[in-house]
C-alpha positions as CSV (number, residue, x, y, z in Angstrom):
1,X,2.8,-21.4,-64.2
2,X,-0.5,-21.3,-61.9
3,X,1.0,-18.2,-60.6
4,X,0.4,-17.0,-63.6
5,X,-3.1,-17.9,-64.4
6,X,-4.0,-17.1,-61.0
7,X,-3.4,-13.5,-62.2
8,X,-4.8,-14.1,-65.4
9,X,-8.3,-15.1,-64.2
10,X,-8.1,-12.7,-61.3
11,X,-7.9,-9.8,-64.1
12,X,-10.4,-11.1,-65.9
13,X,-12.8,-10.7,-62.9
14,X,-12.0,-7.3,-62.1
15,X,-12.0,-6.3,-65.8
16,X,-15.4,-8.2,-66.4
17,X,-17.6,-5.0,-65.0
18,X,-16.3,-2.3,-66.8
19,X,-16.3,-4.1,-70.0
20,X,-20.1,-4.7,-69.1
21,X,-20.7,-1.3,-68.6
22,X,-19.8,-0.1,-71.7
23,X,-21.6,-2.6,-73.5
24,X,-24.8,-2.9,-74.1
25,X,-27.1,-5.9,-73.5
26,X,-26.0,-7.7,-76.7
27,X,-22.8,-6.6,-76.1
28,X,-23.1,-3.9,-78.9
29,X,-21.1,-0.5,-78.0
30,X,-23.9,2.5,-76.5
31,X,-23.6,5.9,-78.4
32,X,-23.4,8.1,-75.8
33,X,-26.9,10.2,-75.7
34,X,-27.5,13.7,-77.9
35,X,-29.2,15.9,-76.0
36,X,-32.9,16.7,-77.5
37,X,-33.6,19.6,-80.2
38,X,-37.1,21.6,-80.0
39,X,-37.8,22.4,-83.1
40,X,-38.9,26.1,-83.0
41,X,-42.4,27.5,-83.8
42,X,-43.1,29.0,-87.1
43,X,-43.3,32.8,-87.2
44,X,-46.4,32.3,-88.5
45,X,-48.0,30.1,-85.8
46,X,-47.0,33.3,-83.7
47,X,-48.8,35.9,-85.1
48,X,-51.9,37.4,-83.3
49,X,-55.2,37.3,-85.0
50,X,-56.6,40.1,-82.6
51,X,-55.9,43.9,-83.9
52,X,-52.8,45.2,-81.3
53,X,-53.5,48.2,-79.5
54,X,-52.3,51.4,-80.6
55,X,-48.9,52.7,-79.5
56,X,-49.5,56.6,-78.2
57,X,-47.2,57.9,-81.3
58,X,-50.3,56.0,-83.3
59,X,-53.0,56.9,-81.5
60,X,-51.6,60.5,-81.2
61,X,-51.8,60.3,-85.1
62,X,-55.1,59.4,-85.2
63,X,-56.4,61.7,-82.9
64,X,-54.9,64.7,-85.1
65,X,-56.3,63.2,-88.9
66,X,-59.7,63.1,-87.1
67,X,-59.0,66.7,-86.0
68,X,-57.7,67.7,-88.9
69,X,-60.9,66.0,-90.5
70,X,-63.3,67.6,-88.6
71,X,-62.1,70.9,-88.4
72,X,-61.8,70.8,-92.4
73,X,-65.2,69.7,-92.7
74,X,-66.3,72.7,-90.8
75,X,-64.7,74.9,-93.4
76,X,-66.8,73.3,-96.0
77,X,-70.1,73.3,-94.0
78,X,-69.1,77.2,-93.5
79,X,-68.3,77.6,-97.2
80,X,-71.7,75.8,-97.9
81,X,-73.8,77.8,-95.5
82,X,-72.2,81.3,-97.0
83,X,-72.7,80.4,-100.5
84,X,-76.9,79.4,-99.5
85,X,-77.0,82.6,-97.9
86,X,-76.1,84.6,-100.7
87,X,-77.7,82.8,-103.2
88,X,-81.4,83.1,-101.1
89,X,-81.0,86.5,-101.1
90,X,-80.1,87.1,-104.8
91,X,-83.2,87.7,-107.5
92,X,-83.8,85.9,-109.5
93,X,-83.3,82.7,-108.0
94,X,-83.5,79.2,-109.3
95,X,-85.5,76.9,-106.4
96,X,-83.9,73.8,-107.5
97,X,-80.5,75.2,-107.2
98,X,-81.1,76.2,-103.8
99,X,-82.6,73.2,-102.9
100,X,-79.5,71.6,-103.4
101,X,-77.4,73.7,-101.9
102,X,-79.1,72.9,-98.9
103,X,-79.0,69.3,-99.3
104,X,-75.1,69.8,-99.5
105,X,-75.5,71.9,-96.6
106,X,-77.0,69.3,-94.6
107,X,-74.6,66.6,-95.5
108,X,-71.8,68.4,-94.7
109,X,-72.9,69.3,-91.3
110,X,-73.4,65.5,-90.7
111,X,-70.0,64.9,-91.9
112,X,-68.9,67.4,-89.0
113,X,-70.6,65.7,-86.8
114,X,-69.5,62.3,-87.3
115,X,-65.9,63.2,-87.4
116,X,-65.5,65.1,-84.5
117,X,-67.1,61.9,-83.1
118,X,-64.4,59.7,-84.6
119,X,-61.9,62.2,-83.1
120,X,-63.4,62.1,-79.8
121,X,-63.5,58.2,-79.7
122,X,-59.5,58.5,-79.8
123,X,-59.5,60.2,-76.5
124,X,-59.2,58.4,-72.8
125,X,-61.9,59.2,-70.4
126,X,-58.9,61.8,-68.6
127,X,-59.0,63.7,-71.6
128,X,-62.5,63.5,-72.2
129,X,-62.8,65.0,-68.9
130,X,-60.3,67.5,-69.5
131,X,-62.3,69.3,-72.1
132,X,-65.6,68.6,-71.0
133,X,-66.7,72.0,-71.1
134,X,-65.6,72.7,-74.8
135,X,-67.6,69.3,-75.8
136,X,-70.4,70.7,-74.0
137,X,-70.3,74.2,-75.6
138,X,-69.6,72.0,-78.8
139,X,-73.3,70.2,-78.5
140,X,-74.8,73.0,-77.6
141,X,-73.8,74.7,-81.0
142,X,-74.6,71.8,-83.0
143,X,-78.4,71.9,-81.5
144,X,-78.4,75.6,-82.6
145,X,-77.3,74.6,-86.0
146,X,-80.1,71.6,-86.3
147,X,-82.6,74.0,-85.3
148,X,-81.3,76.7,-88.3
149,X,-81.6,73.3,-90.7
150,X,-85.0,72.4,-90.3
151,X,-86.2,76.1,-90.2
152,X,-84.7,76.0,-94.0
153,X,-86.0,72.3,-94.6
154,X,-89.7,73.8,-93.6
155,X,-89.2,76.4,-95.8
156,X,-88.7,74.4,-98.8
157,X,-91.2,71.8,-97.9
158,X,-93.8,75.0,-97.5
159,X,-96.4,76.2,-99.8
160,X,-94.6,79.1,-100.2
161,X,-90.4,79.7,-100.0
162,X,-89.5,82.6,-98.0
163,X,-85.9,83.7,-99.4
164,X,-85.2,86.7,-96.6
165,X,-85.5,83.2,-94.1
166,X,-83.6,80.8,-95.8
167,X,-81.0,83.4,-95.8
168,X,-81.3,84.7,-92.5
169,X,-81.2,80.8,-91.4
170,X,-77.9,79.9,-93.7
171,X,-76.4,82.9,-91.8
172,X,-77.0,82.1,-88.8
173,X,-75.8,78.9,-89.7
174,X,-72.7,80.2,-91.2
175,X,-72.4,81.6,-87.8
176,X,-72.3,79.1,-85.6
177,X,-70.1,77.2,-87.5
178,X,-67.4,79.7,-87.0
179,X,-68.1,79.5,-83.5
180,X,-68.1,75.2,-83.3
181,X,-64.8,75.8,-84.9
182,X,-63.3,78.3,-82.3
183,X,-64.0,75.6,-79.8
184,X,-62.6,72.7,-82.0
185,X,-59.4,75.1,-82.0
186,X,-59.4,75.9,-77.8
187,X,-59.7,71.3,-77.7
188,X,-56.7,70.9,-80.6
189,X,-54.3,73.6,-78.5
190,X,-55.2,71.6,-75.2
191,X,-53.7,68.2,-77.1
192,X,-51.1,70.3,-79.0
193,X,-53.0,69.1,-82.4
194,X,-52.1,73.1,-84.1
195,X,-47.9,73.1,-83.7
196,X,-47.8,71.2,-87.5
């Protein structure tokens, strides 16, 4: 019989640890531990509040609508300039209506001008370089057509409106336009802007 308890209480010690172990201090079973969830970020909180930068496909888009833009602007300012032309030079003539043609003359050529800028604000500094001559050729015919404007805008501002210069002016206008658009053409082929 105390052989037998001997073993009993001897158990009992060796057991005492491990029961211990997986109990906690008020003798309450532990859950083993789930590891930790990070809840994700919204989608929202995500977003960018900066404008991205254009992918090429984009910017190659927007570099031909403000081609496009400018090169069909030119039409109109060439359309425009034709139709003063040939109205100075018809009798009789109605001053007012001229007058207004030039006006629209005027604005159109501005329109020119600030699109071609639009499309040349697409372009990298390599490209800019690339066709530096046509932009210079480019300014150079815009000066021209400036000085054909105000020699028009003195004319109606004059004591006296010379038709035979107004036309002659409108012409020359006319002219250059055609030859601002050649160069537009010879900058489009060298960013194959013309294949659609």
């Amino acid at each position: 019989m105390k052989w037998v308890s001997a073993v009993l209480v001897t158990s009992l010690v060796l057991l005492l640890p491990a029961v211990s172990y997986c109990q906690g201090e008020n003798g309450a079973q532990q859950q083993p531990e789930k590891p930790a969830v990070v809840n994700p970020t919204p989608a929202t909180d995500q977003i960018a509040t900066t404008t991205p930068p254009q992918q090429p496909d984009q910017l190659q888009q927007s570099m031909r609508d403000h081609f496009r833009a400018c090169d069909q602007a030119l039409d109109q300012a060439r359309n425009q300039a034709h139709v003063l032309s040939r109205d100075a030079s018809r009798t009789p003539f109605d001053t007012d209506a001229l007058l207004l043609k030039n006006q629209k003359l005027q604005e159109q050529v501005r329109i020119v001008k600030e699109s071609h800028e639009k499309f040349l604000a697409d372009l990298s500094e390599e490209q800019k370089k690339s066709i530096e001559d046509h932009n210079t050729s480019i300014q150079q015919i815009h000066d021209r057509i400036q000085t054909h404007l105000q020699a028009i805008d003195q004319e109606f501002s004059g004591s006296e409106l010379r038709l035979t210069t107004v036309s002659d002016e409108a012409k020359a206008t006319e002219r250059e336009m055609k030859s601002y658009q050649k160069q537009l053409q010879e900058t489009g082929r060298a960013f194959n802007l013309l294949s659609d």
